[in-house]
Each structure stands twice: as structure tokens, then as C-alpha cells.
N, CA, C and O atoms as a CHARMM CRD file, in Angstrom:
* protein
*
  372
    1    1 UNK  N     23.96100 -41.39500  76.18800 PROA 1      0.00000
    2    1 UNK  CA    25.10000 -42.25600  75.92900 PROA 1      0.00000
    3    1 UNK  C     26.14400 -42.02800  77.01800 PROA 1      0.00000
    4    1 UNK  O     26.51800 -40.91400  77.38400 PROA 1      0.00000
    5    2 UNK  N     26.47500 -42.91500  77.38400 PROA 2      0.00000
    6    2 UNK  CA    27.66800 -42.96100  78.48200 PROA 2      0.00000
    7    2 UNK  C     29.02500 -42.52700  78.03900 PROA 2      0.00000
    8    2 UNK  O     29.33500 -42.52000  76.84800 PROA 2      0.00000
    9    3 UNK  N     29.84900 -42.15900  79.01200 PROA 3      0.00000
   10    3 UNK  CA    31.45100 -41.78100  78.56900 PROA 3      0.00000
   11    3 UNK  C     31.74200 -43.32000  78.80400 PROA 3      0.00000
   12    3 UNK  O     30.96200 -44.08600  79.37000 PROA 3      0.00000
   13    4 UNK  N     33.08200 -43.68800  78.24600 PROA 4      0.00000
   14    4 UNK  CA    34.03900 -44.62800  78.02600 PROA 4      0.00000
   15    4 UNK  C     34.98600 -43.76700  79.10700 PROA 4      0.00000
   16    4 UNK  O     35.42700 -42.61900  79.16500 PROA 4      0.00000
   17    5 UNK  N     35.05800 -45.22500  80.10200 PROA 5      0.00000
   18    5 UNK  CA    36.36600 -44.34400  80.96000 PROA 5      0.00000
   19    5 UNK  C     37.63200 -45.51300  80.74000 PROA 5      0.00000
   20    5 UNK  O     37.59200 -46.73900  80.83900 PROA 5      0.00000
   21    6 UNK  N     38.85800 -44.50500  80.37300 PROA 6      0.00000
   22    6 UNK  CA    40.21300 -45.21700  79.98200 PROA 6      0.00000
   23    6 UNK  C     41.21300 -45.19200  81.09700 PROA 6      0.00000
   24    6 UNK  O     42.41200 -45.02200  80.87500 PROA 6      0.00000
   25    7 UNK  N     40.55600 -45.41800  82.68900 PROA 7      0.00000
   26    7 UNK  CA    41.17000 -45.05700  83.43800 PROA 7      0.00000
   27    7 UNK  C     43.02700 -45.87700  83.48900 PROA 7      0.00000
   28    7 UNK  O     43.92200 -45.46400  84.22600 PROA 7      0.00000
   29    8 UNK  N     43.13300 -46.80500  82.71800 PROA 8      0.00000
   30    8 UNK  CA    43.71800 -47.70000  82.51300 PROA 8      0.00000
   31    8 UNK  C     45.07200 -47.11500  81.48900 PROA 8      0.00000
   32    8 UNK  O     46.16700 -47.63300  81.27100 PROA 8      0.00000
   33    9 UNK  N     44.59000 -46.08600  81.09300 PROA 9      0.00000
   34    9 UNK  CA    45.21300 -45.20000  79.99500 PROA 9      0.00000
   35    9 UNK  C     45.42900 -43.85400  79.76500 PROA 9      0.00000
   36    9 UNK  O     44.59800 -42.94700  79.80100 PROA 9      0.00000
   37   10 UNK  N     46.85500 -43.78400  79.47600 PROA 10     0.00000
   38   10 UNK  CA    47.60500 -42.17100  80.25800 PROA 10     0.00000
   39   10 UNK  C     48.40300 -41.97300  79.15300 PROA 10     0.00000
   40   10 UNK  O     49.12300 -42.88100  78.73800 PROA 10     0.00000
   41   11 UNK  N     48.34900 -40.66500  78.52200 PROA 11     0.00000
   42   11 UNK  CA    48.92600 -39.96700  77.69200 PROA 11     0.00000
   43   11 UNK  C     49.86400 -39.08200  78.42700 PROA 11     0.00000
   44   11 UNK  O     49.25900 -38.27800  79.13600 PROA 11     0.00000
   45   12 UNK  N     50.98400 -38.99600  78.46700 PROA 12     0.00000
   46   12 UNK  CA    52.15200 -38.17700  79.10000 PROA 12     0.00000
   47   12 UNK  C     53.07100 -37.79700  78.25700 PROA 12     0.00000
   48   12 UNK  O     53.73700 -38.63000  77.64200 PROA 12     0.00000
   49   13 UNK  N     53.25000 -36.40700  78.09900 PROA 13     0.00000
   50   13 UNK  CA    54.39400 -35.84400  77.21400 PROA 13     0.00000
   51   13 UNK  C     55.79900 -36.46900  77.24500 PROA 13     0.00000
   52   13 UNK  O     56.41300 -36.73900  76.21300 PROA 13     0.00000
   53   14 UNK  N     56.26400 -36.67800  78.44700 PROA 14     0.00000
   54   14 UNK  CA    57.66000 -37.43500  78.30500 PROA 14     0.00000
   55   14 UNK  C     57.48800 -39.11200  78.56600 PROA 14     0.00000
   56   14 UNK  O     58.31700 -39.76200  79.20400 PROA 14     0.00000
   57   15 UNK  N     56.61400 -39.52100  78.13200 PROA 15     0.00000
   58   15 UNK  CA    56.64500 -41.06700  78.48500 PROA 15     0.00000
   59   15 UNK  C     55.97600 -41.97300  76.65100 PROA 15     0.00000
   60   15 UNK  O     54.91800 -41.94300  76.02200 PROA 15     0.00000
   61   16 UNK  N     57.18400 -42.57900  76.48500 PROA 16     0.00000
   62   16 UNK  CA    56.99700 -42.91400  74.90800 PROA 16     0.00000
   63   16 UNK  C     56.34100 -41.97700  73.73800 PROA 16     0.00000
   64   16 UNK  O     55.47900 -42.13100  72.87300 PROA 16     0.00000
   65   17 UNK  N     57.29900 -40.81100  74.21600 PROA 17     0.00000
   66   17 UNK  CA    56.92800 -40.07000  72.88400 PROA 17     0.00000
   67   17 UNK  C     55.10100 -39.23600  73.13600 PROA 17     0.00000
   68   17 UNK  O     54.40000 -38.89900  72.18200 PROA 17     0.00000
   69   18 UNK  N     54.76300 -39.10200  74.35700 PROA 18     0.00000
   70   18 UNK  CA    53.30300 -39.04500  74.35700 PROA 18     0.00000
   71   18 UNK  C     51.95300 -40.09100  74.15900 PROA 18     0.00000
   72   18 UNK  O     50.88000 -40.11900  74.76200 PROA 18     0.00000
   73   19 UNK  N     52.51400 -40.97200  72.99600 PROA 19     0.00000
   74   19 UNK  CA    51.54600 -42.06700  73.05400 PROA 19     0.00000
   75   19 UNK  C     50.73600 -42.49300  74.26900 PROA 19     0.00000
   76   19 UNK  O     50.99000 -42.26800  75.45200 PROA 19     0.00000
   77   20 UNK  N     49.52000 -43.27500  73.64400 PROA 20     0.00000
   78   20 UNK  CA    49.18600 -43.58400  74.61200 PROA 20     0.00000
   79   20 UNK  C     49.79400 -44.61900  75.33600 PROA 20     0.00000
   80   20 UNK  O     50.53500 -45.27900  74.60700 PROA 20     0.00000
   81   21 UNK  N     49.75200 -45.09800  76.76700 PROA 21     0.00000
   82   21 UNK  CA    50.32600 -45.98900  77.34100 PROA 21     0.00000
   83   21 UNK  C     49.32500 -46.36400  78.78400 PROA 21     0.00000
   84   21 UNK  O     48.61400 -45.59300  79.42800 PROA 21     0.00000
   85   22 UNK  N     49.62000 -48.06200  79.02400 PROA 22     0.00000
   86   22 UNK  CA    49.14700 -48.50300  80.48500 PROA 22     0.00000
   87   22 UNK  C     49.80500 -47.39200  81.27300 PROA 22     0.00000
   88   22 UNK  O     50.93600 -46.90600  81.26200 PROA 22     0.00000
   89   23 UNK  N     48.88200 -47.19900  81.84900 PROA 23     0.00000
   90   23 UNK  CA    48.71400 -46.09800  83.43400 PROA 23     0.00000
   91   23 UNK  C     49.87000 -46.78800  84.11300 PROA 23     0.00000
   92   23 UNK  O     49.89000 -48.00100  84.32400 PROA 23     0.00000
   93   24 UNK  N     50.99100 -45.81000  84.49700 PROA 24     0.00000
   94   24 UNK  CA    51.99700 -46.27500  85.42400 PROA 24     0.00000
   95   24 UNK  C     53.14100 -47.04300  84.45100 PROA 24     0.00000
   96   24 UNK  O     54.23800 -47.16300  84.99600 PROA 24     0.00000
   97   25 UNK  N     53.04800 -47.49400  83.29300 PROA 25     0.00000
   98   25 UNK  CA    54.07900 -48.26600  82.07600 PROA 25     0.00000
   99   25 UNK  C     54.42600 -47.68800  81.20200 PROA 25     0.00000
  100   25 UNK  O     54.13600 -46.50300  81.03400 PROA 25     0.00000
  101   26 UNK  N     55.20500 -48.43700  80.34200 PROA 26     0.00000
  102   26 UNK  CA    55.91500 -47.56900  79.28500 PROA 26     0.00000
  103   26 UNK  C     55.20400 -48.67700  78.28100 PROA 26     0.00000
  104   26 UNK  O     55.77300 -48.61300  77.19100 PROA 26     0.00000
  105   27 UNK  N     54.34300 -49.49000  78.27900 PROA 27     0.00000
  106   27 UNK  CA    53.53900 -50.48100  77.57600 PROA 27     0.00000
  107   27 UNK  C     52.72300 -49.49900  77.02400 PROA 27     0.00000
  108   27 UNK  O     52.11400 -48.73900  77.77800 PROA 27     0.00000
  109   28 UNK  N     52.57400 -49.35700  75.18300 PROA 28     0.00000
  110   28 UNK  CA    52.06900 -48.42100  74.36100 PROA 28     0.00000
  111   28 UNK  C     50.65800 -49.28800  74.20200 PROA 28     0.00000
  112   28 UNK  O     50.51900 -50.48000  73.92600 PROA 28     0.00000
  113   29 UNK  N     49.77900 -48.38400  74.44200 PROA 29     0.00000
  114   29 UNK  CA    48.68200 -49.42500  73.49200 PROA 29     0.00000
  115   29 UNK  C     48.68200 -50.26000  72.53200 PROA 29     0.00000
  116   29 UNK  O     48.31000 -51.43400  72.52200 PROA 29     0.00000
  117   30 UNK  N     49.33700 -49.28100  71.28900 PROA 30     0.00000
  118   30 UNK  CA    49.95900 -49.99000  70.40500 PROA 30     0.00000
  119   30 UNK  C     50.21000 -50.94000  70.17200 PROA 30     0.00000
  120   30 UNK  O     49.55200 -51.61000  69.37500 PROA 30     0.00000
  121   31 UNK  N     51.37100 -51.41200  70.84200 PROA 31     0.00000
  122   31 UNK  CA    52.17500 -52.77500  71.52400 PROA 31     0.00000
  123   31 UNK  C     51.14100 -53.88700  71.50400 PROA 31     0.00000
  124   31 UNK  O     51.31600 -54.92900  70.87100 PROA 31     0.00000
  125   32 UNK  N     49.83500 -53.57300  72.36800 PROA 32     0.00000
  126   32 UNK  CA    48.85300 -54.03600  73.07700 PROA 32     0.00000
  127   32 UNK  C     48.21400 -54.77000  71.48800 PROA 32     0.00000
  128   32 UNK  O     48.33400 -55.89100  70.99300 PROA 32     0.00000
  129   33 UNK  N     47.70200 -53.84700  71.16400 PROA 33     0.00000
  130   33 UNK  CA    46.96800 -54.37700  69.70100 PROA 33     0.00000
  131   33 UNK  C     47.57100 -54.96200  68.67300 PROA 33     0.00000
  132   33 UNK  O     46.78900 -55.47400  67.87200 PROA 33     0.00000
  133   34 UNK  N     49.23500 -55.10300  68.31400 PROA 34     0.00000
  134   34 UNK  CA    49.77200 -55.40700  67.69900 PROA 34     0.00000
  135   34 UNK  C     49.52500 -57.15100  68.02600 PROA 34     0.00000
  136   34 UNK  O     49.03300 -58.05000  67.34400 PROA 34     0.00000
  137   35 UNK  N     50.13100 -57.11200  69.42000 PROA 35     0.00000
  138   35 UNK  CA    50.21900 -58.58300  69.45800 PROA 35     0.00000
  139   35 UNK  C     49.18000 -59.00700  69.31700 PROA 35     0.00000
  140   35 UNK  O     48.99000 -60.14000  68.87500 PROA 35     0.00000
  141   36 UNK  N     47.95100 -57.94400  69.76900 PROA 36     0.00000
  142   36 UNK  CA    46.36400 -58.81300  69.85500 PROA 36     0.00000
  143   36 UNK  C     46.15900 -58.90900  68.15100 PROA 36     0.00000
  144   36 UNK  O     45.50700 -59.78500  67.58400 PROA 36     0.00000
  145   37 UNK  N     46.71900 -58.03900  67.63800 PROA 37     0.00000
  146   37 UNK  CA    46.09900 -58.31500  65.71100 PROA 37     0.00000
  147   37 UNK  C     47.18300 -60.02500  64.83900 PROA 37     0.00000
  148   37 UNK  O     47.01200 -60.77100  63.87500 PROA 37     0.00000
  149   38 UNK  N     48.23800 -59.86100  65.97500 PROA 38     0.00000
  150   38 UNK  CA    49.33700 -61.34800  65.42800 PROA 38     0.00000
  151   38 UNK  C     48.51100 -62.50400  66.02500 PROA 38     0.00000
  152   38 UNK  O     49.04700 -63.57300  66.31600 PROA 38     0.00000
  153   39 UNK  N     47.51400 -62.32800  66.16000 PROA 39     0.00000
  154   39 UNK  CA    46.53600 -63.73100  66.76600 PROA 39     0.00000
  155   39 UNK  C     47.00100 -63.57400  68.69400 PROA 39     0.00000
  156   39 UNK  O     46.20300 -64.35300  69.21500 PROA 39     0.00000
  157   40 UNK  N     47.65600 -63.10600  69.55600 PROA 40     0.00000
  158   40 UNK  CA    47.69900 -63.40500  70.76000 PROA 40     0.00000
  159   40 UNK  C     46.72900 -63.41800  71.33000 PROA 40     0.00000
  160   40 UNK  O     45.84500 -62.60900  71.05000 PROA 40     0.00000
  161   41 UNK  N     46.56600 -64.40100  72.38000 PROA 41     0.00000
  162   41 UNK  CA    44.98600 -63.85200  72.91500 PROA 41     0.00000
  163   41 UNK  C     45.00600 -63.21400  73.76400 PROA 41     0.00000
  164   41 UNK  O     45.88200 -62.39900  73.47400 PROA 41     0.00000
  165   42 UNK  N     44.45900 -62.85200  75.14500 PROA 42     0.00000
  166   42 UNK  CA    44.64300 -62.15600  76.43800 PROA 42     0.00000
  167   42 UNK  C     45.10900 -62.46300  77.23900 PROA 42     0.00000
  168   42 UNK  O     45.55300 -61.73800  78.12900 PROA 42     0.00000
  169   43 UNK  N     45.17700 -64.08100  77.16100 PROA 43     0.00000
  170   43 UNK  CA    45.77500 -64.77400  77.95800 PROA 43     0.00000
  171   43 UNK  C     47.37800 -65.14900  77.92100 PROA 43     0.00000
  172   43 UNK  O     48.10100 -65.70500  78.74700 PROA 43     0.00000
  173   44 UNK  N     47.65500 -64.54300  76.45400 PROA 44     0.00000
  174   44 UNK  CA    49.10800 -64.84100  75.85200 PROA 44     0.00000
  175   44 UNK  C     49.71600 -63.36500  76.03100 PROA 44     0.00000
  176   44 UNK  O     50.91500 -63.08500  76.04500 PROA 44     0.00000
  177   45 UNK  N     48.54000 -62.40300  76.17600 PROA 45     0.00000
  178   45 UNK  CA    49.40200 -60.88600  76.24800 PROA 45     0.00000
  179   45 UNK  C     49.91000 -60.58700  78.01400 PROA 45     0.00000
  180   45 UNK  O     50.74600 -59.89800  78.59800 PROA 45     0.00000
  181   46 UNK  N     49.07900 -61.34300  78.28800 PROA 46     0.00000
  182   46 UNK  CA    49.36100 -61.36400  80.06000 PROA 46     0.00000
  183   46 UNK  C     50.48300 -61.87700  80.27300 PROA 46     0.00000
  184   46 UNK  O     51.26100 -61.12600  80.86100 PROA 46     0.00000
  185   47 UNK  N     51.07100 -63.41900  79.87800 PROA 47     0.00000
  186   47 UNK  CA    52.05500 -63.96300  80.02500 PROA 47     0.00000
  187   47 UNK  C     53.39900 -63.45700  79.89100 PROA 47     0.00000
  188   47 UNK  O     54.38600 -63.53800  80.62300 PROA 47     0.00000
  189   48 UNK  N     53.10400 -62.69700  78.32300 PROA 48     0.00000
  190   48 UNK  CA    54.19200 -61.86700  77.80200 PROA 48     0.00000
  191   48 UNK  C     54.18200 -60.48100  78.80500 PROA 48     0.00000
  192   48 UNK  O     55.32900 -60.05200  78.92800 PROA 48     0.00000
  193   49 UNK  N     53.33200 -59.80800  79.42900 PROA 49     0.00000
  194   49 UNK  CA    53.81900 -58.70900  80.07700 PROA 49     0.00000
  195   49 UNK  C     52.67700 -58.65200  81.56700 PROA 49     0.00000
  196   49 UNK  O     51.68600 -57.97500  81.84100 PROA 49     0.00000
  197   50 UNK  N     53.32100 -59.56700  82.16300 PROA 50     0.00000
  198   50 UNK  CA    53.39900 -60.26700  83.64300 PROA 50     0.00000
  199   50 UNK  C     52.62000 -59.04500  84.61100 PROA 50     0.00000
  200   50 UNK  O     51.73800 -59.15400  85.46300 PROA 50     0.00000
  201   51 UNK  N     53.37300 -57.81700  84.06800 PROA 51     0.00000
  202   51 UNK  CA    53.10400 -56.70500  85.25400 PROA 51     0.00000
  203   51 UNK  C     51.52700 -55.94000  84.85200 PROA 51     0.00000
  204   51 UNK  O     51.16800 -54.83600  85.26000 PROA 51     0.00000
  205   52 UNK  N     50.77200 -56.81900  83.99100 PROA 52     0.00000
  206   52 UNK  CA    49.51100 -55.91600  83.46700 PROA 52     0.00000
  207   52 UNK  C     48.42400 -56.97300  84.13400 PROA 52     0.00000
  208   52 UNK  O     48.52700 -58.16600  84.42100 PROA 52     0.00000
  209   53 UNK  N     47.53100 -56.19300  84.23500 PROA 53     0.00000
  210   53 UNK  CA    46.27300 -56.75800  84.44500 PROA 53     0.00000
  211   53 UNK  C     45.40700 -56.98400  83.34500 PROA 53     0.00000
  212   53 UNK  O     45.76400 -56.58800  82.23500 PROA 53     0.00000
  213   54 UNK  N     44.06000 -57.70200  83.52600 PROA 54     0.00000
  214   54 UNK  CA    43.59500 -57.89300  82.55900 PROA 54     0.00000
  215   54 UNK  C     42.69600 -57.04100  82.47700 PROA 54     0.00000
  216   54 UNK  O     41.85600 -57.24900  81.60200 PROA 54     0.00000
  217   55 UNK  N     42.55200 -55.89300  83.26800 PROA 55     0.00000
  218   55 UNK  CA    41.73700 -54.65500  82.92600 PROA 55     0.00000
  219   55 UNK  C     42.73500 -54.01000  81.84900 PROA 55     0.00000
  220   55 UNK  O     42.35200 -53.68000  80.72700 PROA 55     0.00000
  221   56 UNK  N     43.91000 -53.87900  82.25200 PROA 56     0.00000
  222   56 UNK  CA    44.39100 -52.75100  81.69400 PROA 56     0.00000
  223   56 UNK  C     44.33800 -52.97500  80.30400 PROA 56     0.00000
  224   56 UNK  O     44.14300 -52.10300  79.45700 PROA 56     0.00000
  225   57 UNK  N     44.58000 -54.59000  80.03100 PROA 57     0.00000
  226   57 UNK  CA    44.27800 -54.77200  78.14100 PROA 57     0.00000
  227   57 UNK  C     43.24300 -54.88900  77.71400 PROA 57     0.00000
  228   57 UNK  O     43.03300 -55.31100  76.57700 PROA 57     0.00000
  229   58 UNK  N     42.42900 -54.57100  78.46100 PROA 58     0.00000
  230   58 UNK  CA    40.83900 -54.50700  77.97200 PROA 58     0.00000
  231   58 UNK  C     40.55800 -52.90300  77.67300 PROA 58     0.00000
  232   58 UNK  O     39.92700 -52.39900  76.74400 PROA 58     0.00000
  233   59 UNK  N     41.36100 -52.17000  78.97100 PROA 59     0.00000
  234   59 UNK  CA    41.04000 -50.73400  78.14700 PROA 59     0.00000
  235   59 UNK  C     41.82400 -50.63800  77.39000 PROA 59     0.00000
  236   59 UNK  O     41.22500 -50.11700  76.45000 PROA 59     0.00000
  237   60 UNK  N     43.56800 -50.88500  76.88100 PROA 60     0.00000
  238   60 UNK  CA    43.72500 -50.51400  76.10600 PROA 60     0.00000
  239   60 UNK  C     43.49700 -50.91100  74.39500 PROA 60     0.00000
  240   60 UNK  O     43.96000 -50.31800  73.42100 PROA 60     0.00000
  241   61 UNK  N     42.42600 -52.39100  74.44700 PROA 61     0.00000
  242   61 UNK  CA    42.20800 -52.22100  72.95400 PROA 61     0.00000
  243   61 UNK  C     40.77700 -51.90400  72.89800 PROA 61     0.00000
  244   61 UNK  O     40.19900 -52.21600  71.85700 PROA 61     0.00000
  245   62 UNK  N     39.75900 -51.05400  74.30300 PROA 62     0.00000
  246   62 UNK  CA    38.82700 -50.52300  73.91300 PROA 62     0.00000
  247   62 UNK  C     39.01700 -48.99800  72.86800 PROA 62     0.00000
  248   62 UNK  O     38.52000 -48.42700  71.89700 PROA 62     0.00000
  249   63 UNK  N     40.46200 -48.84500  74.21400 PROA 63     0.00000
  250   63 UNK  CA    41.03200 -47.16600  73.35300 PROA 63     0.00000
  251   63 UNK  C     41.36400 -47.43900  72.09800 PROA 63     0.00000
  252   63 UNK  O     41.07800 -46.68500  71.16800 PROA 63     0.00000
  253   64 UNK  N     42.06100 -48.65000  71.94900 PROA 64     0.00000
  254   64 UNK  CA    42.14200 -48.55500  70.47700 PROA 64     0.00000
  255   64 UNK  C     41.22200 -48.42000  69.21300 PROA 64     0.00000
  256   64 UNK  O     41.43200 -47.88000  68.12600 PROA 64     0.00000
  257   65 UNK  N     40.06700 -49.13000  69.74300 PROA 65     0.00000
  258   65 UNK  CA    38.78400 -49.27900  69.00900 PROA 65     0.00000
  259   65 UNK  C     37.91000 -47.91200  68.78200 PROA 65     0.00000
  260   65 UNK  O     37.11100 -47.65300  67.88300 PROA 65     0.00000
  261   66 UNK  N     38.37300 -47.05600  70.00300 PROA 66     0.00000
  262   66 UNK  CA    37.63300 -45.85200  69.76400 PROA 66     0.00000
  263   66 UNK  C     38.84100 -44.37700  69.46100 PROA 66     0.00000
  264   66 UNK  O     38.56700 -43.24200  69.85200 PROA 66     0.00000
  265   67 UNK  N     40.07200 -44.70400  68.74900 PROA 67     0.00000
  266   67 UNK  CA    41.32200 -44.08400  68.41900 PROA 67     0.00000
  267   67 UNK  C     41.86200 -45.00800  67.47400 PROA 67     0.00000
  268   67 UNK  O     42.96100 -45.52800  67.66500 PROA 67     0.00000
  269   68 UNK  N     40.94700 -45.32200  66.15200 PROA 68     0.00000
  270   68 UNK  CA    42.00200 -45.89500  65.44600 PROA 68     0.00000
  271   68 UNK  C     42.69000 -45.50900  64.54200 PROA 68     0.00000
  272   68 UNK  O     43.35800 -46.37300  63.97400 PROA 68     0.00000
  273   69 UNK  N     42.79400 -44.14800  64.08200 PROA 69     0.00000
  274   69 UNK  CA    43.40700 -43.39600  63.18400 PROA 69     0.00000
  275   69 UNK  C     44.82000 -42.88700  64.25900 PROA 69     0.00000
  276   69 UNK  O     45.79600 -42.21600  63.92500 PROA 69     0.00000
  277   70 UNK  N     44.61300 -43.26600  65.12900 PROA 70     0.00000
  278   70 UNK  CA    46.11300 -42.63900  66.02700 PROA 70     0.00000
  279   70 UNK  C     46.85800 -43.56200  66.41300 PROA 70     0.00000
  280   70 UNK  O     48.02900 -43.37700  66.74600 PROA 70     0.00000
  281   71 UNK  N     46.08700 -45.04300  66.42000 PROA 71     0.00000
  282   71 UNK  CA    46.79700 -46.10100  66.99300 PROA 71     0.00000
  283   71 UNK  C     47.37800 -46.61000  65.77100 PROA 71     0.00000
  284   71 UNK  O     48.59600 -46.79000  65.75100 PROA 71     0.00000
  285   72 UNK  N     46.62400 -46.89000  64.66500 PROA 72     0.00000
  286   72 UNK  CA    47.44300 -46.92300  63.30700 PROA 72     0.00000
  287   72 UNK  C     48.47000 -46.15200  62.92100 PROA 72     0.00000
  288   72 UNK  O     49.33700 -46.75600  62.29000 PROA 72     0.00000
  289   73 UNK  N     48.65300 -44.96000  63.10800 PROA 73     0.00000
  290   73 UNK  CA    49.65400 -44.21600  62.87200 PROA 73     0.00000
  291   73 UNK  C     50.88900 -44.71900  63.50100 PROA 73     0.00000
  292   73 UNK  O     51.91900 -44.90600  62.85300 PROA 73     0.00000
  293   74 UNK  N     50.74200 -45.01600  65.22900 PROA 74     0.00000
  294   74 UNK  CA    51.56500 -45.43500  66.03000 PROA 74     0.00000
  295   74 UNK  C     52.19600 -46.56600  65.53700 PROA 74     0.00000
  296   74 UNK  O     53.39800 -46.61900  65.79700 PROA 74     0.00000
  297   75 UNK  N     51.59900 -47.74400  64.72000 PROA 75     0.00000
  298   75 UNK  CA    51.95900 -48.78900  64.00300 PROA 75     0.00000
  299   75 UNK  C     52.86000 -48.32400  62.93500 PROA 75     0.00000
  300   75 UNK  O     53.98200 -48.76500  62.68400 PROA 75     0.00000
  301   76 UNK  N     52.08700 -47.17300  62.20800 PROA 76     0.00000
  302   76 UNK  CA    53.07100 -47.32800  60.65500 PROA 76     0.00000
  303   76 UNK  C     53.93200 -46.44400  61.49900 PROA 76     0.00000
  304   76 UNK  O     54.88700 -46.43500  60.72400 PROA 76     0.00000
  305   77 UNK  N     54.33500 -45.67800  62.51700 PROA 77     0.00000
  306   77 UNK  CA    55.52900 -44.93300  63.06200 PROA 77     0.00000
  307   77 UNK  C     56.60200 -46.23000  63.36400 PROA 77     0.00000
  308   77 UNK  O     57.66700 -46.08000  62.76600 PROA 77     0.00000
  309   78 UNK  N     56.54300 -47.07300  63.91700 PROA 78     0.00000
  310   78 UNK  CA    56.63700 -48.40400  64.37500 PROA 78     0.00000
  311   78 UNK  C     57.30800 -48.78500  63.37200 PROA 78     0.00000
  312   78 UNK  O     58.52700 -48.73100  63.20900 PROA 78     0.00000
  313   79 UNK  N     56.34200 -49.25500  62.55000 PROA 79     0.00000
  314   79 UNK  CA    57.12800 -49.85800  60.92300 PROA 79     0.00000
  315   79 UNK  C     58.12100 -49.38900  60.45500 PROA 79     0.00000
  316   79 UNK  O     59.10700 -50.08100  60.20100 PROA 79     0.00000
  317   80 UNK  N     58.04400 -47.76800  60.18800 PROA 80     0.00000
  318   80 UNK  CA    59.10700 -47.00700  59.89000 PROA 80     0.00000
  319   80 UNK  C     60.40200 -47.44000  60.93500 PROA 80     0.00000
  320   80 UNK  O     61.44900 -47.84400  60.42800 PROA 80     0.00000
  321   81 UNK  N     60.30500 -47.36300  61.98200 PROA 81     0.00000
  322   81 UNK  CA    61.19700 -47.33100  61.96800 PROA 81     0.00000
  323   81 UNK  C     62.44200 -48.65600  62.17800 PROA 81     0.00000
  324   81 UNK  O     63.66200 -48.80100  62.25100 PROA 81     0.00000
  325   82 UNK  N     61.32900 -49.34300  62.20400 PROA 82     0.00000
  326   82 UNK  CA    62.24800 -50.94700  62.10700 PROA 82     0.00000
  327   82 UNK  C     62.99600 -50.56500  60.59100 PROA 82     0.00000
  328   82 UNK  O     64.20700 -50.36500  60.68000 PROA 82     0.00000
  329   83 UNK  N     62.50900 -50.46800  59.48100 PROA 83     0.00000
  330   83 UNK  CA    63.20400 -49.83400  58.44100 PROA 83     0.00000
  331   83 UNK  C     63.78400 -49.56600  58.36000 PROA 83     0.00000
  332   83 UNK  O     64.72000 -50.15000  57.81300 PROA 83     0.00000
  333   84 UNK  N     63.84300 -48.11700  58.93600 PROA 84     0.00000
  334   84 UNK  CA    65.01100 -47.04700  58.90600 PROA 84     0.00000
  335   84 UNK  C     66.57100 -48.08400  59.82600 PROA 84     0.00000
  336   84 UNK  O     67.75500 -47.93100  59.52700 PROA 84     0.00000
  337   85 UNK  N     66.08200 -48.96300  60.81300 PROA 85     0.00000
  338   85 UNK  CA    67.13200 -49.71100  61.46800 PROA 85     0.00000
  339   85 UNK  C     67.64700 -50.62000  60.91000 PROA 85     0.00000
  340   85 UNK  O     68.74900 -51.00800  61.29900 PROA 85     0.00000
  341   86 UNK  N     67.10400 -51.13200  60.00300 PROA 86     0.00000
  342   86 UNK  CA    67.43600 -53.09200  58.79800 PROA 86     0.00000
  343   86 UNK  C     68.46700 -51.51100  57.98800 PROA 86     0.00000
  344   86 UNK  O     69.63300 -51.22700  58.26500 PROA 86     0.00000
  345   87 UNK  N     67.54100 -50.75000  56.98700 PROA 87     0.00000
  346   87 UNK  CA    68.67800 -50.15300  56.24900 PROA 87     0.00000
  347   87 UNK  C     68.58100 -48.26200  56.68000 PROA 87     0.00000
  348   87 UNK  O     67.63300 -47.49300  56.83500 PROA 87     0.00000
  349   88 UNK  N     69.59000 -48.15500  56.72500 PROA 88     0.00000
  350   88 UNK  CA    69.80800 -46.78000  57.22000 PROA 88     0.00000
  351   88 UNK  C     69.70400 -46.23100  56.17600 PROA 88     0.00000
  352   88 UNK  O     70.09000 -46.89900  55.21700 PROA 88     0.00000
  353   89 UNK  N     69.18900 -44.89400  55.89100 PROA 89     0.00000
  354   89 UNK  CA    69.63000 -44.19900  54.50900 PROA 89     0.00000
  355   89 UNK  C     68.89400 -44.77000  53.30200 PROA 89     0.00000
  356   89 UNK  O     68.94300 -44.29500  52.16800 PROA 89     0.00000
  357   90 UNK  N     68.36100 -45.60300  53.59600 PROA 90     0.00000
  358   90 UNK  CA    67.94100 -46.35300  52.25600 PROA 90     0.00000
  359   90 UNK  C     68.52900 -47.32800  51.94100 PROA 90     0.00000
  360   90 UNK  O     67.77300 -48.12100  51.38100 PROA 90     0.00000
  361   91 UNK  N     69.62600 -47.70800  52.03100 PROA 91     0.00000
  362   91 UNK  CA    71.14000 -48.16600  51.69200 PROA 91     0.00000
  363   91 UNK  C     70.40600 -49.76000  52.22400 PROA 91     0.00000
  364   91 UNK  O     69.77000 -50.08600  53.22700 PROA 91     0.00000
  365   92 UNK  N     70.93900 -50.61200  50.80600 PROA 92     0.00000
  366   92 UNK  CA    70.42600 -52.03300  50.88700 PROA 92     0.00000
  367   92 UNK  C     71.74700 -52.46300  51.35800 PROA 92     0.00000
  368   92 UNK  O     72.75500 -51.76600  51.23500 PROA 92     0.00000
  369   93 UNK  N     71.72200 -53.75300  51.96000 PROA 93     0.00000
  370   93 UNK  CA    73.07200 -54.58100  52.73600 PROA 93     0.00000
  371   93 UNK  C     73.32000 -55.04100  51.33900 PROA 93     0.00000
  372   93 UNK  O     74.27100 -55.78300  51.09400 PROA 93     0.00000
């Protein structure tokens, strides 16, 4: 069986928290799969972030496919914290 190479994809301690991210960006995989799970296609994730190639979103929702207990997490981290920003504290408007 062959390795999967993510050359496209770089984990760095000070760059978004460690997540994974496009090689050279602050573009989370995450990000990547989110829009690809809201229906975008590849051609709509390109448009929206001009400076990527279409390798790089190919590895990053291969990584996702083979990391999905970490990329999910990255989502519900995500979720949280839009939350925590609508209401602080819990505290309803």
C-alpha cells in the first residue's frame, strides 16, 4: 500500500492554533471542507480563495478524509465558538 503524500499540508505550532493548514496559508483544512460540505464545488472554493490551487484542495479534503475525527473536532471547535461570540457567558440578548 502506498503512503498518501499531503505535501499540500502543514501542521505548525504557531500558525492557526496548530491545525492543519494549506502549505504557506493560514487556510485551515477545515475551512476547506466546510464550504465543500455547504454544497461549494472546487470551482466555487477557488473563486472564494483566489491564492489556492487546485492541488492544494484536493489534498486538503484528501487529509480530511483520512483525519476525520480531528477535522470534525476543528468544526465543533469552530461552532463553539461562533457561540460563545452571538452570546457570551451564556447570556441570551
Amino acid at each position: 500500500m502506498s503512503k498518501v503524500d499531503y505535501r499540500n499540508i502543514e501542521k505548525v505550532p504557531d500558525r492557526c492554533g496548530g491545525r492543519a493548514v494549506v502549505a504557506g496559508t493560514r487556510v485551515r483544512v477545515s475551512v476547506i471542507v466546510s464550504c465543500h460540505r455547504q454544497g461549494m464545488t472546487l470551482e466555487d472554493i477557488l473563486k472564494q480563495y483566489p491564492h489556492l490551487r487546485l492541488s492544494d484542495i484536493y489534498d486538503a479534503l484528501a487529509y480530511a478524509s483520512d483525519h476525520p475525527l480531528e477535522i470534525d473536532a476543528d468544526l465543533a471547535a469552530d461552532d463553539e465558538l461562533s457561540v460563545q461570540r452571538e452570546w457570551p457567558g451564556g447570556a441570551t440578548r
